[in-house]
C-alpha positions as CSV (number, residue, x, y, z in Angstrom):
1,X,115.0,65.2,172.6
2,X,115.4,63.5,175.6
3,X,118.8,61.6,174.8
4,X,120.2,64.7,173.3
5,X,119.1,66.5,176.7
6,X,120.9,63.4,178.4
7,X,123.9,63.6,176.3
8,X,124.7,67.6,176.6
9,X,124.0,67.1,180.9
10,X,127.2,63.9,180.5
11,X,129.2,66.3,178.4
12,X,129.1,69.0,181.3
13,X,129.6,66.8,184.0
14,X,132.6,65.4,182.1
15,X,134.0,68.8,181.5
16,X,133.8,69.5,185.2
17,X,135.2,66.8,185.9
18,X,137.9,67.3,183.4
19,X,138.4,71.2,185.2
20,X,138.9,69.2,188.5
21,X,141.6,66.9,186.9
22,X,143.4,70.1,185.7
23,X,143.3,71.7,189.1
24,X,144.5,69.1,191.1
25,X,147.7,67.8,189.1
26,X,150.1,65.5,190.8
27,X,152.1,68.6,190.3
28,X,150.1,71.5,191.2
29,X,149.1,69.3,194.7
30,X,153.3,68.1,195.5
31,X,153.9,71.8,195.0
32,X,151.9,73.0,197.0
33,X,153.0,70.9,199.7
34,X,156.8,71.1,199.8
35,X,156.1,75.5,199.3
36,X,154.3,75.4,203.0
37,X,156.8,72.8,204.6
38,X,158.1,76.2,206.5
39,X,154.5,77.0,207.9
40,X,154.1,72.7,209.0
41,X,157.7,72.6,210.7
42,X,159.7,75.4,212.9
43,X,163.0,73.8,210.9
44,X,162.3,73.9,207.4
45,X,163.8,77.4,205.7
46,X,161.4,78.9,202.8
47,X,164.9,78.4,200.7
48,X,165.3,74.9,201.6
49,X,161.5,74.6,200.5
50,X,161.7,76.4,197.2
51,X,164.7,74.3,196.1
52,X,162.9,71.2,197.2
53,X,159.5,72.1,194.9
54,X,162.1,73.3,191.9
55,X,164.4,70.0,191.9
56,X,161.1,67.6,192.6
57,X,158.1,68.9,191.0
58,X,158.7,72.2,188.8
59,X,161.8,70.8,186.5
60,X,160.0,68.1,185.5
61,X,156.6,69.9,185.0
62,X,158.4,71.9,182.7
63,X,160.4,68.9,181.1
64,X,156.9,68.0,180.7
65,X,155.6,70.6,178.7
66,X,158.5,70.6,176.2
67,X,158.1,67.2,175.6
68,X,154.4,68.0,175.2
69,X,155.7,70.4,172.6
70,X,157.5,67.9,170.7
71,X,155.0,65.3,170.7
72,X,156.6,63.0,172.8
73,X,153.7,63.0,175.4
74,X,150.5,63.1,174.2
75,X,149.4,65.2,176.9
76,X,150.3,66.9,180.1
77,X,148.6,64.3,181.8
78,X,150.9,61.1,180.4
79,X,147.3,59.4,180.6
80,X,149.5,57.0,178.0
81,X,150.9,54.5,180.6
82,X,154.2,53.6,178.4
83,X,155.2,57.4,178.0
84,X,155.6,57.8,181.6
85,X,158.7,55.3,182.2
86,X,161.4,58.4,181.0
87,X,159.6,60.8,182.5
88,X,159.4,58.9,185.7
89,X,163.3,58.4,185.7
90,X,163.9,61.9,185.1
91,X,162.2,63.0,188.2
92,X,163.8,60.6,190.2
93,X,167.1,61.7,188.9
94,X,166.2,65.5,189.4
95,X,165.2,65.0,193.8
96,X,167.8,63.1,193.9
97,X,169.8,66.2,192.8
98,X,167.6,68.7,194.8
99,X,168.4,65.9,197.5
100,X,172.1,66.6,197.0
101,X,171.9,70.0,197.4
102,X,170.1,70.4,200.5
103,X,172.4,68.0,202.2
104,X,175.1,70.1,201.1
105,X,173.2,73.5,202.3
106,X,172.7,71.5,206.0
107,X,168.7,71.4,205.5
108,X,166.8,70.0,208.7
109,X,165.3,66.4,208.2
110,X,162.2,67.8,207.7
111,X,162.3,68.6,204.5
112,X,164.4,65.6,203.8
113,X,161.7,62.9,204.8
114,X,158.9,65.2,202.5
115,X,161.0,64.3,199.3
116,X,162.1,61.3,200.4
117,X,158.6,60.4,200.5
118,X,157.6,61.9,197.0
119,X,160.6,60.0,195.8
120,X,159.5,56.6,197.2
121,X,155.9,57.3,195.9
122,X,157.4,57.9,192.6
123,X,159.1,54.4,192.5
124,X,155.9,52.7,193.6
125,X,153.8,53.9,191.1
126,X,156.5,53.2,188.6
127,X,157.0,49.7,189.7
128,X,152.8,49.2,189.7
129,X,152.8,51.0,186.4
130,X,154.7,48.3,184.8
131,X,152.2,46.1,184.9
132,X,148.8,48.4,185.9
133,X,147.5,51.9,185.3
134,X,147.4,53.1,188.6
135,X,146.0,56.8,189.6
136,X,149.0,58.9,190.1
137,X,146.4,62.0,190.7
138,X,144.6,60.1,193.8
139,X,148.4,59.0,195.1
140,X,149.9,62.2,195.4
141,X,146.2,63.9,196.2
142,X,145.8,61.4,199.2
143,X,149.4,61.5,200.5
144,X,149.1,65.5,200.4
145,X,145.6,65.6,201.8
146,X,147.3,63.5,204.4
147,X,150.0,65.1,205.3
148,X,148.6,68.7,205.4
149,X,146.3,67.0,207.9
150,X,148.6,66.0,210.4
151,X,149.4,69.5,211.1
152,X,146.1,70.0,211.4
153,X,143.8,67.8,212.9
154,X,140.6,69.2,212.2
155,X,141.1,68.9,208.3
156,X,140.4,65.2,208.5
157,X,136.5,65.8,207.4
158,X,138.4,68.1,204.1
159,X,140.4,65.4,203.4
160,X,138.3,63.0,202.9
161,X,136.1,65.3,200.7
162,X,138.9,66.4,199.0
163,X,139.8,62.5,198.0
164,X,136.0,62.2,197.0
165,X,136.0,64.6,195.0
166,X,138.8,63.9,193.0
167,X,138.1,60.3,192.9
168,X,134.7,61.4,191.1
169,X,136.7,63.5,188.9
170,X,139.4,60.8,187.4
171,X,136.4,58.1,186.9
172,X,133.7,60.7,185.8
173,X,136.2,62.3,183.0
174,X,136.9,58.9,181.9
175,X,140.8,58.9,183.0
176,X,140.7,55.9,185.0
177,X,138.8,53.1,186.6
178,X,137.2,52.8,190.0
179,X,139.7,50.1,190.6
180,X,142.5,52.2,189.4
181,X,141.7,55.1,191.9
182,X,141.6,52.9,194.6
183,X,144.9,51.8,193.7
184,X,146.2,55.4,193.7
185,X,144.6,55.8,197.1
186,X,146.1,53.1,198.9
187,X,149.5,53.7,197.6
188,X,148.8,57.3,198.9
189,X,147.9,56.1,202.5
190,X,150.6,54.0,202.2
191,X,153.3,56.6,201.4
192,X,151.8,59.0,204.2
193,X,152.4,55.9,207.1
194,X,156.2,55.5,205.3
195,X,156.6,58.8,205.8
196,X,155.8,59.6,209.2
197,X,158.1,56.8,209.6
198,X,160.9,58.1,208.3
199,X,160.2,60.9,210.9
200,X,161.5,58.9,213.5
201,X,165.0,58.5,211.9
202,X,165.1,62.4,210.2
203,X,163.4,64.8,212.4
């Protein structure tokens, strides 16, 4: 009695864990962030912002779910490292056509250095995932968390319960190792400093 009591209390833990995955997609997160670049800088338009989130996260989320469709992912997650390498290349090529059209509509750098950043993330996690299974959840959670905290300072103490939490969540519902979300954490840290970088030569 007391195993089976054991076994349905891991069972809902995992399921909440699971529910935490869902909610905090690479894609839900990235979203997010480019759709309030207009409320973090004076120079970013709400239309340069929505064609930023369209061309680098919501095409390819829904290139995602038709290849989910047709099998060719096994699920909306990739958690199968070798289905990601396509997938991967078309999202580059998609911001680098959102990229294209914002130069050509004058954007401010701004919003510029936010997807150049989500493009060089993408590489690096596609380079590591060549040979690893890094945690693309905890990279783009911790450059998000990140960046929505240097526009406001006091979020520091939400961002690093926010990465916590989500850490729990991808070793708790069995989607990756402890090593594997520290990975995804230090690219994420990583991309953040890169970005602010490229601050100095775009905004």
């Amino acid at each position: 009695m007391q195993l089976t009591e054991q076994s349905f209390a891991a069972q809902k833990i995992r399921r909440l864990a699971l529910v935490v995955s869902h909610v905090l997609t690479p894609v839900t997160l990235a979203t997010l962030l480019l759709l309030s670049a207009p409320l973090r800088h004076d120079q970013v338009s709400w239309p340069e912002a929505l064609i930023a989130a369209a061309f680098t996260t919501i095409i390819p989320w829904l290139v995602l779910v038709v290849a989910k469709m047709r099998g060719k992912v096994t699920d909306l997650h990739v958690t199968q490292r070798h289905q990601r390498h396509w997938l991967y290349a078309l999202t580059a090529g998609s911001i680098l056509g959102g990229l294209l059209l914002l130069w050509l509509l004058d954007a401010g750098g701004a919003i510029f250095r936010e997807v150049l950043a989500i493009l060089l993330g993408l590489l690096v996690v596609s380079v590591i995932n060549l040979w690893w299974k890094v945690s693309v959840h905890l990279s783009v959670g911790t450059y998000v968390a990140l960046q929505a905290s240097d526009s406001i300072g006091s979020l520091m103490p939400v961002v690093v319960a926010g990465i916590a939490i989500l850490s729990w969540a991808r070793i708790r519902s069995g989607q990756h190792t402890a090593s594997q979300v520290c990975g995804g954490v230090l690219v994420g840290v990583a991309i953040h400093y890169a970005s602010n970088l490229l601050g100095v030569f775009l905004d």
